[in-house]
N, C-alpha and C positions, 0 to 999 in steps of 0.2 A: 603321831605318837609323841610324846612329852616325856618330858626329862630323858630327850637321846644325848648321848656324850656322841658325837659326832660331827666330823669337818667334812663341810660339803664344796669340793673344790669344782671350779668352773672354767676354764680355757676360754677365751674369748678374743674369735678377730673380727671387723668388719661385722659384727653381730646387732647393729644398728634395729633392722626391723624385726628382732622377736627375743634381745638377752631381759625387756623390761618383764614380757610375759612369762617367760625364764623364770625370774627374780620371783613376780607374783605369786608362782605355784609352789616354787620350792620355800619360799615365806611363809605362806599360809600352808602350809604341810609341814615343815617343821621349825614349829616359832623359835624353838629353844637351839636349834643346832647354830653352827659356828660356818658361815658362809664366804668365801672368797672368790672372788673372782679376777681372773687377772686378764689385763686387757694388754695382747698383746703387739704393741704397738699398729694397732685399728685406723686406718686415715679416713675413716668414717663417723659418725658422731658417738661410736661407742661408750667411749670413754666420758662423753657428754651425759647418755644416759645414765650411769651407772650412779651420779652427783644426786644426791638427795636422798639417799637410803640410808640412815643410822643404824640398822642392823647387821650389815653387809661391811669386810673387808675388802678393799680397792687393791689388787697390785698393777702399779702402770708402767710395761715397758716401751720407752720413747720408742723404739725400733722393733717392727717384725724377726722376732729369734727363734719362732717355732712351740711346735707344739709339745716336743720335749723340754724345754728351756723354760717356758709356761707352768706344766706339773711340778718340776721341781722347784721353783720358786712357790708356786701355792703350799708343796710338802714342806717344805722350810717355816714358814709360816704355821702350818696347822699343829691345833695345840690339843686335841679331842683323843681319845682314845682309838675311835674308827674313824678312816679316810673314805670319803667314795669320790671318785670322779666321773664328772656327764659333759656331754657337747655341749655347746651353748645355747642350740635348740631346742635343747631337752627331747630325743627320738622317742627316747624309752620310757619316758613321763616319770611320776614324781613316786609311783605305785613300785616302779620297780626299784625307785635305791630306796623305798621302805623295805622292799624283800630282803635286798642285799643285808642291810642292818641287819634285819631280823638273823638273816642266818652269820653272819659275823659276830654276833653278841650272842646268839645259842651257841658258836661253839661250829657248824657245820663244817666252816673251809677257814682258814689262816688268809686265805683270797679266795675273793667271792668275783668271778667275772660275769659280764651281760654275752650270752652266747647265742648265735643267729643260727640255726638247721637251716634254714631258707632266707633270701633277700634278694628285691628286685637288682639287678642290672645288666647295663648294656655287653653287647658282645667284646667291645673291648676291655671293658673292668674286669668282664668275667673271665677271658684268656690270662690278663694280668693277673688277677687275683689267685687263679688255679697256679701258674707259675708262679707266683711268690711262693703261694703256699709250699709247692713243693721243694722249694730251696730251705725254708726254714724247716718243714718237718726233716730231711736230710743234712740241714746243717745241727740243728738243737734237739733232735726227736721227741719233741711234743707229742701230747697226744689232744693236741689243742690244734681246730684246722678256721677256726674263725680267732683271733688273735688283735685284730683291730679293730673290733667292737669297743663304742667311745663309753662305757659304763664298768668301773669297775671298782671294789672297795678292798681294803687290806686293814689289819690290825696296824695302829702304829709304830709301833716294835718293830716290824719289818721295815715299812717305809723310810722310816728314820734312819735305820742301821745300814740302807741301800743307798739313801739321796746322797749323799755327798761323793760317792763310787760313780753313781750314773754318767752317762756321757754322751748317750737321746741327743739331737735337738730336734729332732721332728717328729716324724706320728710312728717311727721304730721304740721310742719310749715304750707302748705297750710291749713289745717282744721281748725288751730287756728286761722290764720289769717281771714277766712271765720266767724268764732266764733263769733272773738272780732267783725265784722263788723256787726254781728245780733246785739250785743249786743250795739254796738254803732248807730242801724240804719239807717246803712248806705245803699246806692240806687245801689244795683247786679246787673250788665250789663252779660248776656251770651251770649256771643259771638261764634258762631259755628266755628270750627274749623279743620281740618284734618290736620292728621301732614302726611309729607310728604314722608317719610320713615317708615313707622310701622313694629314693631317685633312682629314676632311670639314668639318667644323664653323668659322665666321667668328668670330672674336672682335674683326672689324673694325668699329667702329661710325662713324652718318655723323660725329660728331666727329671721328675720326681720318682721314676722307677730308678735310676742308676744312682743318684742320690741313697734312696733307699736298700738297696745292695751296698753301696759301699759299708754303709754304716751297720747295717747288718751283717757284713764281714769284721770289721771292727768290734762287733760286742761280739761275735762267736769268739775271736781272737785274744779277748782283753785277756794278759794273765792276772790283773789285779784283783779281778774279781775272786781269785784262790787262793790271795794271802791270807795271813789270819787263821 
């Protein structure tokens, strides 16, 4: 699609063997959009690939900061009307953050998320993940029960007016960001989705579950979020 006003933001760690084919599709699908990727400090030759694209914005953090610390540095940066953000593998291919656009620029959702009904995984992601879920739909009552699906796009009006509030630095960024959207009543586009490649395999360990609670307690708790 041509002449989209849109920032297509990328998170990138360790993405050595597939952000070039990344790069490729999301190129040749939208010549005209505004691309960034931010390499978050990768000790792999990431940030090696990324050298040689003049269409493509670079952000490079020397050190691993997370994958909240990552979007907001690309939201700082994007200067387009609509945001979408994708893994660095691209699960969801290039077909679905056309969708998003489309219904972010008709008007459908204020926020357009990538939603999974189904997705492979092992028995212990899947214990974990039902327990997460259930702490956050009890903590924030969503009516959103996949929440960490890595595809998602917002009007920039919201994002802007949020990023400097945020306080994510890891993969809870999506939560908050879904938060702040309750709280700013903003219009939830759920967008079904299959990604393309799904793992079996948990690379979740319990550090990264307690991790994840804390800070999940943190954003339920922030009162800054209700000044203003």
């Amino acid at each position: 699609m041509n002449n989209m006003n849109l920032s297509i933001i990328i998170p990138a760690y360790n993405a050595e063997n597939f952000i070039n084919n990344t790069l490729e599709k999301i190129i040749s699908s939208f010549p005209e959009s505004e691309i960034i990727v931010i390499n978050d400090g990768s000790n792999d030759k990431t940030l090696e690939k990324l050298q040689g694209y003049d269409n493509i914005k670079v952000i490079n953090h020397e050190k691993n900061v997370g994958k909240g610390m990552a979007l907001r540095s690309g939201f700082d940066l994007a200067s387009k009307d609509f945001i979408i953000f994708t893994d660095a593998d691209l699960p969801y291919g290039v077909e679905n953050i056309n969708k998003i656009y489309t219904l972010l620029s008709d008007g459908a959702g204020d926020v357009v998320i990538g939603y999974r009904k189904k997705f492979k995984e092992g028995l212990f992601r899947h214990i974990t993940h039902l327990s997460v879920n259930i702490i956050i739909q009890v903590l924030f009552w969503f009516n959103i029960y996949d929440t960490q699906c890595g595809l998602k796009g917002f009007k920039k009006e919201f994002i802007k007016k949020i990023n400097s509030g945020l306080i994510s630095k890891n993969f809870t960024i999506d939560i908050e960001i879904l938060y702040m959207a309750k709280i700013l009543k903003q219009r939830i586009f759920k967008l079904n989705v299959k990604a393309g490649d799904e793992k079996n395999v948990s690379t979740i360990k319990i550090k990264d579950i307690i991790i994840m609670l804390i800070e999940i307690l943190k954003i339920r708790f922030n009162k800054k979020y209700f000044k203003n």
